[in-house]
N, C-alpha and C positions, 0 to 999 in steps of 0.2 A: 313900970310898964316894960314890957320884955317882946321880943319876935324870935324864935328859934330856928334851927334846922335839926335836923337828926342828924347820926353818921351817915347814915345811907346816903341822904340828900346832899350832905357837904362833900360828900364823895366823890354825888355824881357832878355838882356844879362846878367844882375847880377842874374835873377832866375835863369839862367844856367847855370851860372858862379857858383852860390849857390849849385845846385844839383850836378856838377860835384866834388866840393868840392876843387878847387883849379882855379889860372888863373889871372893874373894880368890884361886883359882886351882885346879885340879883336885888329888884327891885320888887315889892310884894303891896299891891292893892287890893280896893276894890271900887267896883265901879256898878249902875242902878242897869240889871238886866235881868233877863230870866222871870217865872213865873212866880219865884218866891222874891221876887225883889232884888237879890243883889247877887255878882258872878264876882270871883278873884282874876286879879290880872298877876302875871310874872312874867318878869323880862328882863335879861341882861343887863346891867348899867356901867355906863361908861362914864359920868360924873354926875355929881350929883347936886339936887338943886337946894334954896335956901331954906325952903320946909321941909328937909326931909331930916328923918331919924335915924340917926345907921347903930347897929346894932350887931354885931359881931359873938357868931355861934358856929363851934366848930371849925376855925377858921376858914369861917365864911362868911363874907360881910353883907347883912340884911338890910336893906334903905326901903322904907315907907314915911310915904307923907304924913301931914298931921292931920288930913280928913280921915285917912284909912287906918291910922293908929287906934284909932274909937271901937274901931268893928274887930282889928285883928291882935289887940294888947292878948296877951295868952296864948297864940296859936303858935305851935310846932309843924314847921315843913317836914315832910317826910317824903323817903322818895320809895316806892313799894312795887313788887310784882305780885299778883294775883290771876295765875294761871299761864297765859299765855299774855296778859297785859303786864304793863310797867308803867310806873308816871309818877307825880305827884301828888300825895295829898294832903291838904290842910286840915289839920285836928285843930279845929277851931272850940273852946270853949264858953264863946258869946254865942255859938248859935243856937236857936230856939225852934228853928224847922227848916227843913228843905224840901226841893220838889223831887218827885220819884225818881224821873235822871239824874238826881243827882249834880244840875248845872247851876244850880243856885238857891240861895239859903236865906234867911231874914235874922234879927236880931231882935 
């Protein structure tokens, strides 16, 4: 079972990780929302708890718990610009559909 980042993405989380001035590495779930069932959460982490997985890509350290390890075993963070956007995306290899916005996906 594996969680990745690309270079882009480890790029960008240790500048922010830098500016904030503190943060052991991001933190990668998911949680039950949206019209396809289920939305990813990311968020900074400061320490980490007893179910979590850490997972070290790019020197940059990946912490998901053992609920969300089920949904995201496979997936690569990426961090991308497409036009005048930038952000995140998760190339998930378990998912099986998503909804048209794009805010949520099912397994």
């Amino acid at each position: 079972m594996s969680v990745t980042v690309s270079t882009s993405a480890a790029r960008h989380v240790s500048n922010f990780i830098a500016k904030r001035g503190k943060g052991l590495g991001i933190r990668l779930g998911v949680r039950t929302s949206g019209c396809s069932g289920m939305a990813y959460r990311l968020e900074f982490v400061d320490e980490t708890h007893e179910d979590d997985v850490v997972f070290e890509s790019n020197g940059v350290k990946v912490i998901v718990d053992q609920k969300s390890l089920a949904y995201l075993d496979g997936t690569e963070l990426d961090f991308v610009r497409e036009g005048l956007n930038e952000g995140f995306k998760f190339n998930n290899p378990n998912v099986k559909d998503s909804c048209g916005c794009g805010e949520s996906f099912n397994v």
